[in-house]
LOKE-919864 format. One record per atom (N, C-alpha, C, O): atom name; x, y, z. Coordinates in Angstrom, 3 decimals, always signed. Last residue first. Layout:
R   atome       east      north         up
R      CA          X          Y          Z
...
//
This chain:
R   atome       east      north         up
R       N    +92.845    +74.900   +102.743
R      CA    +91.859    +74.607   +102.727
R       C    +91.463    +73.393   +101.864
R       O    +90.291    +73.020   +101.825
R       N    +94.694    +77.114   +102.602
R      CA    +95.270    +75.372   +102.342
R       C    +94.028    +74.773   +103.147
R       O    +94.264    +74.172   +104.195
R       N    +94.808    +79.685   +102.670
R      CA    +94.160    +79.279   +101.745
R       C    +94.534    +77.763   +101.688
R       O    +94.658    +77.268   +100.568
R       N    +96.019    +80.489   +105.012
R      CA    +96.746    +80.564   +103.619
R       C    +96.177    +80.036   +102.382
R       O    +96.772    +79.921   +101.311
R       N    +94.418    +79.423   +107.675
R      CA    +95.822    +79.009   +106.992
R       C    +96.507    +78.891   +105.333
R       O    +97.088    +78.005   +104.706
R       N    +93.365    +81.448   +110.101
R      CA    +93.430    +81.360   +108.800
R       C    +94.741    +80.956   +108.266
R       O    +95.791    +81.597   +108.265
R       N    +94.256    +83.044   +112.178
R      CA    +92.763    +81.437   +112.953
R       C    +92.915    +81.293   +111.051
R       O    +91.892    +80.646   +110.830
R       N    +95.289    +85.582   +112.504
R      CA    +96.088    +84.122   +112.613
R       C    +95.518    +83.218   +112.180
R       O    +96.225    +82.346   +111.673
R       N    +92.599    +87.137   +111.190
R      CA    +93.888    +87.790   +112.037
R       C    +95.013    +86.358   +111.645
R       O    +95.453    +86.237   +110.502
R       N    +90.315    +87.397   +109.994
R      CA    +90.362    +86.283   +110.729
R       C    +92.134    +85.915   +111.004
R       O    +92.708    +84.826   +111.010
R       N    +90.027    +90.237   +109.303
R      CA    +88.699    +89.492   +110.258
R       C    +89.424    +88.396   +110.860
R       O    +89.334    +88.251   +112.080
R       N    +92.620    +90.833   +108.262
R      CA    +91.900    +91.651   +108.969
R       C    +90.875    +90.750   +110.218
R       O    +90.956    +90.664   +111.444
R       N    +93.190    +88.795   +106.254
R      CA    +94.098    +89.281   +107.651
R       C    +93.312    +90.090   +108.820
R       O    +93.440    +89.930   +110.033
R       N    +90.995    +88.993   +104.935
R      CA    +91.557    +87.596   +105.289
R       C    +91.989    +87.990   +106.708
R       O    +91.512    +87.731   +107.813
R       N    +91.132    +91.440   +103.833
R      CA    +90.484    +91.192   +104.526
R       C    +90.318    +90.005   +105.479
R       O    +89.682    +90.008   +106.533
R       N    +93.413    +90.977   +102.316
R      CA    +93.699    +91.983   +102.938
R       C    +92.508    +91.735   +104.462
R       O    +92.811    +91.804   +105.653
R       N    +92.666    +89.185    +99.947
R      CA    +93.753    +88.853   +101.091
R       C    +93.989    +90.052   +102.363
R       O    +94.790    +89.827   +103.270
R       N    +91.039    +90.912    +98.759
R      CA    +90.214    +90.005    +99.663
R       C    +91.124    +89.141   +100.791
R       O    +90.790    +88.644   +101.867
R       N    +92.614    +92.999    +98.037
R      CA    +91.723    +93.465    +98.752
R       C    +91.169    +92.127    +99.593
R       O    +90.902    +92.174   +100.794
R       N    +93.440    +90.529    +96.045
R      CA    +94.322    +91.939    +96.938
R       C    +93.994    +92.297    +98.402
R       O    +94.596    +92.101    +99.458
R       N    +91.595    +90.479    +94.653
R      CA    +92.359    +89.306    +95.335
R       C    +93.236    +89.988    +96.492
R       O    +93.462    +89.697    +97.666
R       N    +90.591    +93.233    +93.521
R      CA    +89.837    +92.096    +94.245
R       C    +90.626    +90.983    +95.256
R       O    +90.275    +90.729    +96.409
R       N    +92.755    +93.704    +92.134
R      CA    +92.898    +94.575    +93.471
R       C    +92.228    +93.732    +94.416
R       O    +92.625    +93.413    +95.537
R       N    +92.792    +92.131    +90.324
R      CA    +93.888    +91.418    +90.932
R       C    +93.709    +92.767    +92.235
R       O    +94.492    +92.766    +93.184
R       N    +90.446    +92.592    +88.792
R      CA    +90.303    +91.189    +89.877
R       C    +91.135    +90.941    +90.776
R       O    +90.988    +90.159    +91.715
R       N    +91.280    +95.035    +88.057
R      CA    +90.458    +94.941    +88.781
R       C    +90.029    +94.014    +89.622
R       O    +89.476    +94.166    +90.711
R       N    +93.227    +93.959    +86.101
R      CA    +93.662    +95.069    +87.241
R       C    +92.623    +95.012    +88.008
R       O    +93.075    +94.884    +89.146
R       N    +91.163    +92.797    +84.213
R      CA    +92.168    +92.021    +84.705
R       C    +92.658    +92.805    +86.115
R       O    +92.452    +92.230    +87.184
R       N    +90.064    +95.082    +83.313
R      CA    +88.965    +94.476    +83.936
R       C    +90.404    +93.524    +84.613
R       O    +90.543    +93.770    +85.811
R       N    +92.105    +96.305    +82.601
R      CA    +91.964    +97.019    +83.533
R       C    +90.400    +95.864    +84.428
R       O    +89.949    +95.895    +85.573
R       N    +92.554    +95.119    +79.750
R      CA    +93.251    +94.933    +80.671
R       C    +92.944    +95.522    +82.095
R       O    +93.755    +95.083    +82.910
R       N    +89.887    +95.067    +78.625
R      CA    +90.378    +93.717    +79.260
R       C    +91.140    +94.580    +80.430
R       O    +90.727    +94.773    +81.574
R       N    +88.428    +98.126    +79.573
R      CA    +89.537    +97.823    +78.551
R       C    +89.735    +96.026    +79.455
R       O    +89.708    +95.895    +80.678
R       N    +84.661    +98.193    +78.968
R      CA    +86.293    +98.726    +79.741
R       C    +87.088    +97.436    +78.791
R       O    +86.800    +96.538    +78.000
R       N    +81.615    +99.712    +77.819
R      CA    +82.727    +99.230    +77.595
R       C    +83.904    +99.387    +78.621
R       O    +84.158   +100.492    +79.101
R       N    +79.128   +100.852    +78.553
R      CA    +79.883   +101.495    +77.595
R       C    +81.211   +100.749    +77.250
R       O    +81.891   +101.239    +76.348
R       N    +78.526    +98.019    +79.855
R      CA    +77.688    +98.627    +78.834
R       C    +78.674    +99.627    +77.926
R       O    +78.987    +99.314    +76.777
R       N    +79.482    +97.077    +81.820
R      CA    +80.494    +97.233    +80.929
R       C    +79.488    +97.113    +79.790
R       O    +79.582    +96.254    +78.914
R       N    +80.521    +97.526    +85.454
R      CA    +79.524    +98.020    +84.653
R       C    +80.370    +97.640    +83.417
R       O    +81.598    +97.706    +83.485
R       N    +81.506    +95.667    +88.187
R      CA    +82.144    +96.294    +86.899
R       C    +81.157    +96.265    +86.198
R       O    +80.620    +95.165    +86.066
R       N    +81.907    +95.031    +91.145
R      CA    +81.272    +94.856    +90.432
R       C    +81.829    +96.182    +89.347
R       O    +82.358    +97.255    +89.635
R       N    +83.929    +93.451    +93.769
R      CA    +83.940    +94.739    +93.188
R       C    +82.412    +94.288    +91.730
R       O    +82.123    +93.100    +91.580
R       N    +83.292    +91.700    +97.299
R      CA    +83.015    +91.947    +95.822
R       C    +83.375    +93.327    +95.275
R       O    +83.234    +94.315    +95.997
R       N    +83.719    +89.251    +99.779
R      CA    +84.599    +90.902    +99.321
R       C    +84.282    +90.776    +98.119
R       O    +84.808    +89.829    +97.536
R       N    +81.871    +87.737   +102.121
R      CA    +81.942    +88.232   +100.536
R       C    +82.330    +89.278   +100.915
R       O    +81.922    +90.069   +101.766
R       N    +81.843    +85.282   +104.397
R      CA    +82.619    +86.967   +104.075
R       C    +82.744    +86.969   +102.761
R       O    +83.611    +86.301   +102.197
R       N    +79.053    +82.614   +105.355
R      CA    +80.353    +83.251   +104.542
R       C    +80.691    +84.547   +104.715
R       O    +79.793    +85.188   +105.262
R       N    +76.556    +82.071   +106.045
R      CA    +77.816    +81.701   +106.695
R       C    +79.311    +81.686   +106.056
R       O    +80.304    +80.983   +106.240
R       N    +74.946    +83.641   +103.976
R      CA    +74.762    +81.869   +104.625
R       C    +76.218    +81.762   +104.812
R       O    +76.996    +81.425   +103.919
R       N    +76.690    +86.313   +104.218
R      CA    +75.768    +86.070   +103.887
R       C    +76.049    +84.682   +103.844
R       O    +77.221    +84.335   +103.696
R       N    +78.421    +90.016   +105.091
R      CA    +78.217    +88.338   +105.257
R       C    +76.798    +87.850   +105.222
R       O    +75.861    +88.412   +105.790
R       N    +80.456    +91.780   +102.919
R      CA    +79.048    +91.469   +103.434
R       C    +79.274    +90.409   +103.758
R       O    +80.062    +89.671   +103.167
R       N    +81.813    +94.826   +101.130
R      CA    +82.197    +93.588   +101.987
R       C    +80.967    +93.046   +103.001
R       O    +80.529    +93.837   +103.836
R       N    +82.772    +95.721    +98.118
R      CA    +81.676    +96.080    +99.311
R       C    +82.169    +94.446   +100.081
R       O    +82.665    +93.408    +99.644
R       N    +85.983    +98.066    +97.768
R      CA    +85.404    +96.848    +97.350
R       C    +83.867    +97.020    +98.411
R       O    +83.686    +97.945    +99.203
R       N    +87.561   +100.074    +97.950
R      CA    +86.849    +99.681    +96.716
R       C    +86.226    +98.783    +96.464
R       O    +85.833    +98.468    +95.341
R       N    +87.578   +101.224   +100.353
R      CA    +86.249   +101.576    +99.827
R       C    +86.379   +101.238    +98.483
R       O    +85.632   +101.788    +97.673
R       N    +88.785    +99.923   +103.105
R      CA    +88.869    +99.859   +101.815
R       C    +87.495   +100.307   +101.508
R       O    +86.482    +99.965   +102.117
R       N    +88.710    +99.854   +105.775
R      CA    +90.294   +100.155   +105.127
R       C    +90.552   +100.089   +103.949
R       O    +91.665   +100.121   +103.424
R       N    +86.141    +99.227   +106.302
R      CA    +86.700   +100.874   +106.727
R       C    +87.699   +100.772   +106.148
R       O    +87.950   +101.892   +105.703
R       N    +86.198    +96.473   +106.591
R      CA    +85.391    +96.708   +105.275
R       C    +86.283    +98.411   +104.987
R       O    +86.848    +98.756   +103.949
R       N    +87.028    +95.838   +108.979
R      CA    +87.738    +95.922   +108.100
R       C    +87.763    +96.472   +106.708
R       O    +88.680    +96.797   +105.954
R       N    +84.438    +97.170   +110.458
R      CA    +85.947    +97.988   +110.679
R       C    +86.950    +97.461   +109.035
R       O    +87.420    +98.251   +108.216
R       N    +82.738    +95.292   +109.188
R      CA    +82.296    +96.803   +109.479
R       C    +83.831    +97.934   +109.907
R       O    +84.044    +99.118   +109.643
R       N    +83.459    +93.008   +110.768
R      CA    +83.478    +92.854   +109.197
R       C    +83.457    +94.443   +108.784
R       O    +84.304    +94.765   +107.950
R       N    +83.062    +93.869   +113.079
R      CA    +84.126    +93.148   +113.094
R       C    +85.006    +93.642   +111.553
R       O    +86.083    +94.142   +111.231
R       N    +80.449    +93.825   +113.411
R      CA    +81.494    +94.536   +113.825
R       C    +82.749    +94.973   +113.001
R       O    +83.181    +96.015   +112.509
R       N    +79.868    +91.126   +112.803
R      CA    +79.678    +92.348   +112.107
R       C    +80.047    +93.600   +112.579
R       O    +79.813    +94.523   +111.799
R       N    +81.078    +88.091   +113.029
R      CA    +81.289    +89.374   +113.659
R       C    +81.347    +90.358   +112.593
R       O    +82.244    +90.557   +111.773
R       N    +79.238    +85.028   +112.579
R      CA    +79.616    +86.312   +112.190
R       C    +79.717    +87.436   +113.117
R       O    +78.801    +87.785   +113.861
R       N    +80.216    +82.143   +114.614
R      CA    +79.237    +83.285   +114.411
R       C    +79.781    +84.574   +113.635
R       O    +80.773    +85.133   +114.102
R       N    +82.113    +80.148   +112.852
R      CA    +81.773    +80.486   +113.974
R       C    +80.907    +81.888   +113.712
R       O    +81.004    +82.554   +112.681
R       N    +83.035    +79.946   +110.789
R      CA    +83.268    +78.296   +111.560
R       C    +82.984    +79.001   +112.471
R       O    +83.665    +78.631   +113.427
R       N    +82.994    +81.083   +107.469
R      CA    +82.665    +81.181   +108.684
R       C    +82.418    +80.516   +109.573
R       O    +81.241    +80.172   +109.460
R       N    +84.507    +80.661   +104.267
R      CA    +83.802    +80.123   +105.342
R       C    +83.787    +80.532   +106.435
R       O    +84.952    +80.431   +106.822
R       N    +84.839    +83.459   +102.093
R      CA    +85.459    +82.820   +103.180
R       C    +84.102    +82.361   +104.151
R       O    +83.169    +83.027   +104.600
R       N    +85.585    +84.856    +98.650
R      CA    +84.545    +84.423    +99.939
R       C    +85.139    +83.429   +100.652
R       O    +85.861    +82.589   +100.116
R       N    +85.632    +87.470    +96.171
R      CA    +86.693    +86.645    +97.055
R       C    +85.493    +86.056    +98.268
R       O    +84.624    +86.818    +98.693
R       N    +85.053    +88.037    +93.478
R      CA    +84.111    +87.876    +94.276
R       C    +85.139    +86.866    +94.895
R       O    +85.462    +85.785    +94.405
R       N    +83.154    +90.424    +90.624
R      CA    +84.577    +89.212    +91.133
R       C    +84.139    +89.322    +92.477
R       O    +83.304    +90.128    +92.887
R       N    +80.487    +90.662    +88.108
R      CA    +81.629    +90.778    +89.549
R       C    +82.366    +90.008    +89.988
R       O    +82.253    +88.806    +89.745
R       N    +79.955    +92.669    +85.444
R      CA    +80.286    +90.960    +85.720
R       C    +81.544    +91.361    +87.177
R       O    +82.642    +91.906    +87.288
R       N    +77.159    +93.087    +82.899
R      CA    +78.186    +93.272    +84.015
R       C    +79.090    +92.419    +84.917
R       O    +78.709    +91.253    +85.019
R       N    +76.035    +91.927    +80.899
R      CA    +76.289    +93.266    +80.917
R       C    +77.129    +94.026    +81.839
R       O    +77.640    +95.139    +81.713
R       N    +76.543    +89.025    +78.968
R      CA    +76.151    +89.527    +79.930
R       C    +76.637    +91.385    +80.651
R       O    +77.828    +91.693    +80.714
R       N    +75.831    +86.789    +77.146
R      CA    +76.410    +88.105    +77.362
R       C    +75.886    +88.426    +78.519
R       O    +74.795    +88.049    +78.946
R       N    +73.972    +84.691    +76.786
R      CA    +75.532    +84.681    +76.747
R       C    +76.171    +85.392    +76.996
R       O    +77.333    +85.035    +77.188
R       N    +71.580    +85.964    +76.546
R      CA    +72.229    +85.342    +74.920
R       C    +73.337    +85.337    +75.603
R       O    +74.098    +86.145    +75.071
R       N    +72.200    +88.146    +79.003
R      CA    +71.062    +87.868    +77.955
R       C    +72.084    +87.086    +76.983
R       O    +73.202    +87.517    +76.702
R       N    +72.628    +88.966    +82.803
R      CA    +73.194    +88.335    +81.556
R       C    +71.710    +87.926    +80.543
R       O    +70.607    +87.570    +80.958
R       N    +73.467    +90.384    +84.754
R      CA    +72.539    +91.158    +83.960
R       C    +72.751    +90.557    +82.322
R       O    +72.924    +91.119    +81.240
R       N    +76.727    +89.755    +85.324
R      CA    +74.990    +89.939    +85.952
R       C    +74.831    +90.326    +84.651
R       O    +75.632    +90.538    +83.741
R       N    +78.753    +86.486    +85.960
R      CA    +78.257    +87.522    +85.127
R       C    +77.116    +88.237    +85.846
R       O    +76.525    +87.683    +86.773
R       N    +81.296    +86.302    +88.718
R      CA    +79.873    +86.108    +88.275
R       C    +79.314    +87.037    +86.987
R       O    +79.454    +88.259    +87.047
R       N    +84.343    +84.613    +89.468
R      CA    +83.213    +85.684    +88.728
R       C    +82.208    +85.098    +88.080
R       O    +82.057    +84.116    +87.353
R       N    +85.409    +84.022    +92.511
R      CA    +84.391    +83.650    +91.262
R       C    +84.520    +84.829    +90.612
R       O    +84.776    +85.912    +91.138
R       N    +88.299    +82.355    +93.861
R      CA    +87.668    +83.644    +93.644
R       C    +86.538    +82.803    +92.533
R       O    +86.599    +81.702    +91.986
R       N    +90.537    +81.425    +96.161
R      CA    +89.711    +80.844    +95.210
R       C    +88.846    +82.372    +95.393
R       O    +88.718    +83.147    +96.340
R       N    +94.276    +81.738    +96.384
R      CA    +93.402    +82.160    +96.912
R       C    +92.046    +81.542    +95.823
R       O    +92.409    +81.187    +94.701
R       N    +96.421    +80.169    +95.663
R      CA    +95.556    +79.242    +96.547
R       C    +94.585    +80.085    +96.557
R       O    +93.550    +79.451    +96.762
R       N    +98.360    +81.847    +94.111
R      CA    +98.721    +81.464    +95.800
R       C    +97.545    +80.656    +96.168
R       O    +97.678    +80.340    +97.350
R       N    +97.444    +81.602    +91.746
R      CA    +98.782    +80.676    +91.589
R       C    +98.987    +80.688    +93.276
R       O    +99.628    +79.782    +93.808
R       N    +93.766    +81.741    +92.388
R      CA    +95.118    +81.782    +91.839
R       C    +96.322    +81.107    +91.875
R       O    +96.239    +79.892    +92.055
R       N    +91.214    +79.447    +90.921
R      CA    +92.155    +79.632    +92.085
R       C    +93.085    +80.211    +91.550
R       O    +93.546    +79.783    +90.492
R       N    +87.255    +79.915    +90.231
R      CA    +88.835    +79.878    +90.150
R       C    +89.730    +80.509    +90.861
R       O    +89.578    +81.614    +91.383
R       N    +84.576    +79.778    +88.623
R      CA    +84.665    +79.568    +90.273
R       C    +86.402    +79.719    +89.752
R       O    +86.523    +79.535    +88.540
R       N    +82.199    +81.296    +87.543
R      CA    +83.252    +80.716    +87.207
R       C    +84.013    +80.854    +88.452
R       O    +84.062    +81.857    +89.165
R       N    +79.126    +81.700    +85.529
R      CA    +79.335    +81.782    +87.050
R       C    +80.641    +80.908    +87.037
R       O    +80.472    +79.776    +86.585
R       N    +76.366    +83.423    +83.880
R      CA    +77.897    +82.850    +83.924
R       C    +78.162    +82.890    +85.309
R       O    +77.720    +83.694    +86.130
R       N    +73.217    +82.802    +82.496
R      CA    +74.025    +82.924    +83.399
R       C    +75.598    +82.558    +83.374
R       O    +75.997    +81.499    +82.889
R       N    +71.500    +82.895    +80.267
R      CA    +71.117    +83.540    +80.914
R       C    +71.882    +83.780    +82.207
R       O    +71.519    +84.657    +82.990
R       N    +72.509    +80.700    +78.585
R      CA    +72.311    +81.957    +77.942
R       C    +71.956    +82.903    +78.796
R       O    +72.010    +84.019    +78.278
R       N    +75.157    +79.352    +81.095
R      CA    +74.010    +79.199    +79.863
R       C    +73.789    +80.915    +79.473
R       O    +74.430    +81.915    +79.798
R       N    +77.767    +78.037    +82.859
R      CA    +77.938    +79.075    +81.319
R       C    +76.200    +78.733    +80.812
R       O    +76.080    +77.743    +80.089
R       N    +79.673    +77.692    +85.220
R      CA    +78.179    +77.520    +85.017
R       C    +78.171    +78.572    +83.925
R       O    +78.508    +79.746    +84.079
R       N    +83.084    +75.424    +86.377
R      CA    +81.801    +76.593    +85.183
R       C    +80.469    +76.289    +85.204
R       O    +79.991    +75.154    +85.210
R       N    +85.433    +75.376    +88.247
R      CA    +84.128    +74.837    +88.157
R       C    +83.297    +76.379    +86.820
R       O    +83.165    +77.595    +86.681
R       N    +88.135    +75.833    +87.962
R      CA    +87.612    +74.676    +89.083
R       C    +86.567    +74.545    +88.924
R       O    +86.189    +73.474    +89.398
R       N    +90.429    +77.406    +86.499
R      CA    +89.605    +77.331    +86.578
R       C    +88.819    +75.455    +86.940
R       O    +88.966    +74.374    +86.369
R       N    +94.049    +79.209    +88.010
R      CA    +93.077    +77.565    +87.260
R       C    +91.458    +77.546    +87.164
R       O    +91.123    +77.793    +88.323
R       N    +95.752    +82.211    +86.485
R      CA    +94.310    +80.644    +87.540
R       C    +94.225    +79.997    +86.665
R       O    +94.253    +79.940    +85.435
R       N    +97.178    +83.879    +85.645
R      CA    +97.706    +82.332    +85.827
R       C    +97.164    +81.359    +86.413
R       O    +97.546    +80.246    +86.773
R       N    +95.751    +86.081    +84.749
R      CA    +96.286    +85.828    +86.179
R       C    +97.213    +84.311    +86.740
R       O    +97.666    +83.934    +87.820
R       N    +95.207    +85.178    +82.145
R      CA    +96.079    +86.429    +82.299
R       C    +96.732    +86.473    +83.900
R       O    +97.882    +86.803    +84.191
R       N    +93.050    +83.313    +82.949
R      CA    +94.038    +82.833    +82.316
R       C    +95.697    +83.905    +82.147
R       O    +96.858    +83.503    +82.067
R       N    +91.180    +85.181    +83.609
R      CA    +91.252    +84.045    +84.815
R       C    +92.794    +83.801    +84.038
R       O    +93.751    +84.188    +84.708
R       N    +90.571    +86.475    +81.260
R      CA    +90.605    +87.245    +82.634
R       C    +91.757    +86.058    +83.489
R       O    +92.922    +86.269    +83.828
R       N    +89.798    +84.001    +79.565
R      CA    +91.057    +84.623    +79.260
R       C    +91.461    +85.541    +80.827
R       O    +92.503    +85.293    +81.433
R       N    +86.683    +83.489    +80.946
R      CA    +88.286    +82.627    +81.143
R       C    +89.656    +82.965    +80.454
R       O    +90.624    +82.260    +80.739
R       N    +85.740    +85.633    +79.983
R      CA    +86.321    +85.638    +81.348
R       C    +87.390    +84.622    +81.830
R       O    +88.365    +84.683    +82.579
R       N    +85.784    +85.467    +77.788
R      CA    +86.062    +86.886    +78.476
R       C    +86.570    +86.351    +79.618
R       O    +87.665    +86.592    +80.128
R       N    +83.755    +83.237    +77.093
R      CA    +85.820    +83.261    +76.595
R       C    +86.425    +84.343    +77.329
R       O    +87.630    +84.225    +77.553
R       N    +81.810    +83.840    +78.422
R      CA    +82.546    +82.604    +78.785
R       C    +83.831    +82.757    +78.775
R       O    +84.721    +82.617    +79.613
R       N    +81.565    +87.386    +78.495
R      CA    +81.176    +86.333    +78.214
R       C    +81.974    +84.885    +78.507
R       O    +83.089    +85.145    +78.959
R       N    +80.341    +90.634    +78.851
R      CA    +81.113    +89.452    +79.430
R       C    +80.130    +88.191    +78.828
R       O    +78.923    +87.986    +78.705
R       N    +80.878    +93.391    +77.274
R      CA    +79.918    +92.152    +77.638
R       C    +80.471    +90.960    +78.137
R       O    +81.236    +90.378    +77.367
R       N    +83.129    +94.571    +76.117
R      CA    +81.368    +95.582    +76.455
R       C    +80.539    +94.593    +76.457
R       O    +79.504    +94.663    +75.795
R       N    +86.164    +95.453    +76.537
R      CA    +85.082    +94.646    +76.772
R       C    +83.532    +95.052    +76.914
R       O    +83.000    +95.760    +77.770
R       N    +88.421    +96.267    +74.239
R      CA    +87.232    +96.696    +75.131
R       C    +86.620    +96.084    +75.197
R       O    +86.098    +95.711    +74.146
R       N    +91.358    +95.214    +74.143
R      CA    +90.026    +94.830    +73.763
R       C    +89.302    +95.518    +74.498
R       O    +89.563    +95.382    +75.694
R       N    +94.616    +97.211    +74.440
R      CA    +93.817    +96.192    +75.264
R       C    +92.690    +96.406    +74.636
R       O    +92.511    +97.587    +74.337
R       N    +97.111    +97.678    +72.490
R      CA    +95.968    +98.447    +72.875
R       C    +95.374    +97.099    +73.446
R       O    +95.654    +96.017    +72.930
R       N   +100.419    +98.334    +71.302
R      CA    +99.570    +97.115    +72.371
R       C    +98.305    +97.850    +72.631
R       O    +98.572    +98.942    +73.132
R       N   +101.539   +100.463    +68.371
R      CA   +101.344   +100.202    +70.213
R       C   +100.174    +98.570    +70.766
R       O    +99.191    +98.157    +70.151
R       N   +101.656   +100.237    +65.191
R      CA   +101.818    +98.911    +66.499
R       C   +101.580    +98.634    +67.563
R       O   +101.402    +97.522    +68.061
R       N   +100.717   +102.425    +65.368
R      CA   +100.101   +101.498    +64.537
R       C   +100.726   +100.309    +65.728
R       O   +100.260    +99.796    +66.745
R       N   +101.389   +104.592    +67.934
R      CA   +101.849   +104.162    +67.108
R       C   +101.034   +103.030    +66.528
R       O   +100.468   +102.485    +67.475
R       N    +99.406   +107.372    +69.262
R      CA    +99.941   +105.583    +69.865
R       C   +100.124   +105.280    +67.842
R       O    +99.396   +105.586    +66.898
R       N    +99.868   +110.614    +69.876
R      CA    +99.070   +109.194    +68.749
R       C   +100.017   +108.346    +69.214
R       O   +101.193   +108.574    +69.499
R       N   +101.819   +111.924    +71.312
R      CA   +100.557   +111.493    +71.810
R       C    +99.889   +110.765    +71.398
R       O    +99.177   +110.089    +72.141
R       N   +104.150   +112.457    +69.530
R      CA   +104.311   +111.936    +71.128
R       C   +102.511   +111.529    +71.412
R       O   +102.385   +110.387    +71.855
R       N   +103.112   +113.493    +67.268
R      CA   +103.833   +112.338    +67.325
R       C   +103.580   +111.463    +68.309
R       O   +103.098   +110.331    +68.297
R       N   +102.411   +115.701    +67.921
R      CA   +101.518   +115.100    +67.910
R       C   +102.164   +114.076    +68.045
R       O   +101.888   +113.480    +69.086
R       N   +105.085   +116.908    +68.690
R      CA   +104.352   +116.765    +70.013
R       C   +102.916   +115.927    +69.544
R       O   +102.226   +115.471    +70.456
R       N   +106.164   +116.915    +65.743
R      CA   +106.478   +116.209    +66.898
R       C   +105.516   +116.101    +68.035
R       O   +105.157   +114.947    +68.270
R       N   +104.400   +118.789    +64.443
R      CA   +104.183   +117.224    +64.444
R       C   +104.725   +117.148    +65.455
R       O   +103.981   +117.284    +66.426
R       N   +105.031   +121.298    +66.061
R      CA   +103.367   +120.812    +66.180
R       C   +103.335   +119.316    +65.607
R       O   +102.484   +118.550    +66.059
R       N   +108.038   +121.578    +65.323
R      CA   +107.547   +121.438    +67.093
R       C   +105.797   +120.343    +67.096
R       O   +105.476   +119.316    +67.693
R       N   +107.062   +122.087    +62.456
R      CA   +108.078   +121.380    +62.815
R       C   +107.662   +120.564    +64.663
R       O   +107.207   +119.467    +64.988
R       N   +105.780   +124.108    +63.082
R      CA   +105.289   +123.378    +62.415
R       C   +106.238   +121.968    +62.720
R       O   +105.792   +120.946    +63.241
R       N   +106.101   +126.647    +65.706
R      CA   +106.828   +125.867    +64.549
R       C   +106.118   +124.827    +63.917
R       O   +105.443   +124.502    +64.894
R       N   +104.407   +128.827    +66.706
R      CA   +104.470   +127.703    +66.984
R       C   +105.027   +127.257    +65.820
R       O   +104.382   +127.496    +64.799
R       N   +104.314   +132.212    +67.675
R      CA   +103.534   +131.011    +66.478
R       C   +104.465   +129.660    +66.921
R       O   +105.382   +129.952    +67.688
R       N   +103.190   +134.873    +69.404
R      CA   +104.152   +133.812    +69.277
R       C   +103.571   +132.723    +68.376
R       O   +102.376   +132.432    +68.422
//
């Protein structure tokens, strides 16, 4: 059986992304502007920056109140090689690791830890070979997701919506 020539463009057609298609930036280093575009695609506000050559650290709220960071790691010259998001909640009473250990169970994309009297929900993102903005963006908003999820979980009612 041979295949029409005719049939073989078309179906290439269908699979090459057009000169115009929208392609998202690969990110292969986080940096100041990286991340405050990230923050800016979600409609946050950004509340506090720590930007030198050896560290990024960006504290910011979404449009519901929730407050998140990202942190650069493995940062050189401004860049930095990896960079985690990072939902955290005050603790007004003894940590239940238990507790934290069941809710953490309803999600394996994120790691969930308590540390000086806080609940860190973090994803961390490798970006040596590179990821696409847009999916680093998809990734903060599972983060927020995930960290409202955990909200409900550990601290059930005793939590008011982020009106902190």
């Amino acid at each position: 059986m041979t295949v029409s020539p005719y049939i073989a463009v078309l179906a290439a057609a269908l699979v090459i992304p057009t000169a115009g298609a929208q392609q998202s930036q690969l990110v292969t280093g986080m940096d100041l502007v990286t991340a405050q575009r990230i923050v800016a695609a979600l409609d946050g506000q950004i509340r506090d920056v720590v930007s030198t050559p050896t560290e990024l650290d960006i504290v910011a709220i979404d449009p519901t109140g929730l407050i998140f960071t990202i942190e650069g790691r493995v940062c050189e010259n401004s860049k930095c090689a990896g960079v985690e998001f990072i939902v955290s909640y005050d603790l007004d009473a003894p940590p239940d690791y238990k507790l934290m250990n069941e809710c953490a169970q309803n999600t394996v994309a994120a790691r969930f830890s308590i540390f000086d009297n806080g609940l860190y929900i973090q994803r961390y993102e490798i970006l040596d070979h590179g990821q696409h903005f847009n999916n680093l963006v998809l990734s903060l908003e599972v983060t927020l997701d995930i960290g409202e999820a955990a909200a409900d979980c550990y601290f059930g009612d005793d939590y008011d919506d982020w009106g902190w």
